[in-house]
C-alpha positions as CSV (number, residue, x, y, z in Angstrom):
1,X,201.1,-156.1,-39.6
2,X,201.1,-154.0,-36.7
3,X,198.0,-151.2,-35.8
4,X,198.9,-147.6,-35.1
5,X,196.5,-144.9,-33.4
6,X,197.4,-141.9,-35.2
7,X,196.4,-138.9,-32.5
8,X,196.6,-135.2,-33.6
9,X,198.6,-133.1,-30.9
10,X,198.4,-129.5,-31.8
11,X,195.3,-128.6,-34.2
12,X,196.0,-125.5,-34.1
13,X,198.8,-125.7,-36.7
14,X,198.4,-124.6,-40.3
15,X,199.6,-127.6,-41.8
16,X,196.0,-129.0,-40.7
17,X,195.0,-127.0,-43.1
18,X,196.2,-129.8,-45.9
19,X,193.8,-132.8,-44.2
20,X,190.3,-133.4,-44.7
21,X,190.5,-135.3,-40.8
22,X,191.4,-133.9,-38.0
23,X,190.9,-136.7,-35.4
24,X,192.2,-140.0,-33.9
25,X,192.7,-142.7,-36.9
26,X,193.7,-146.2,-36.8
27,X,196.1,-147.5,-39.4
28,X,197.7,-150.9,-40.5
29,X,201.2,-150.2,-41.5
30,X,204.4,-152.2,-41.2
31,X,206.1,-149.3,-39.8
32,X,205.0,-146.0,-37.5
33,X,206.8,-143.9,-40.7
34,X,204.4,-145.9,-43.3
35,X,201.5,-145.4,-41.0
36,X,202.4,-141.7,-40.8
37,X,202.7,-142.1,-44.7
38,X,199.8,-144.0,-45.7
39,X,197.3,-141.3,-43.2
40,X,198.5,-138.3,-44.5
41,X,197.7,-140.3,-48.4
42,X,194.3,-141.0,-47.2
43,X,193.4,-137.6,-45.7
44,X,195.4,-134.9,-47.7
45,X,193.3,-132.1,-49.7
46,X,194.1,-131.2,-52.7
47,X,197.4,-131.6,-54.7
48,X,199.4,-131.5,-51.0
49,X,202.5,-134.1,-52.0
50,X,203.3,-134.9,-48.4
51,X,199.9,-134.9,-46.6
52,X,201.4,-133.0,-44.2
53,X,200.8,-132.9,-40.8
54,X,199.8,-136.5,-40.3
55,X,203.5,-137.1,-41.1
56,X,205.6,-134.5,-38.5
57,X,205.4,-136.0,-34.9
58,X,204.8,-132.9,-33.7
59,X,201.7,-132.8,-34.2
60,X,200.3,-136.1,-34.5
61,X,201.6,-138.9,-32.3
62,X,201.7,-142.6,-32.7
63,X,201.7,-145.5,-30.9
64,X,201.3,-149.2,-31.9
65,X,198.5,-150.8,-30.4
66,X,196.4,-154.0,-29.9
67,X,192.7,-154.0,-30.1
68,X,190.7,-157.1,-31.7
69,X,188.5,-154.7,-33.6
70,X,190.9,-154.1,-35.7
71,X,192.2,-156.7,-38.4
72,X,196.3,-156.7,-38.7
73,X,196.3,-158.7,-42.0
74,X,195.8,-157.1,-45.2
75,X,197.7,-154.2,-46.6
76,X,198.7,-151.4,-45.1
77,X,195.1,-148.9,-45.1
78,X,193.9,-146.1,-42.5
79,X,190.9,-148.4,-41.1
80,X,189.1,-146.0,-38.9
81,X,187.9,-143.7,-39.6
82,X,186.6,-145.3,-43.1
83,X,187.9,-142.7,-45.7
């Protein structure tokens, strides 16, 4: 499954307001939208349904990357930083 780097963009939105992370995370997802999907899960405070902003790609952009630290079988999970 591929790896995504999750990067935040613009922290100065209010949205971040709904995360308990506010950094770079690395996530094993089939998909840049279930990546987007399974961060803003991990990280949301609260009863926040979407997670939002790890999910608008205006503020957080993704990329799929390659880097032997990181495991790509196994379910999709945010793998750094450990939640």
């Amino acid at each position: 499954m591929p790896i995504w780097k999750l990067t935040p963009t613009d922290l100065a939105d209010p949205a971040w307001q709904a995360s308990k992370h506010r950094g770079e995370a690395v996530t094993r997802a089939a998909s840049e939208n279930a990546a987007r999907r399974v961060t803003a899960l991990t990280f949301r405070l609260g009863d926040t349904s979407e997670g939002a902003p790890w999910i608008n790609p205006a503020l957080v952009k993704a990329e799929q990357i390659e880097d032997a630290r990181y495991d790509p079988t196994g379910a999709s999970a945010v793998l750094d930083p450990a939640a």
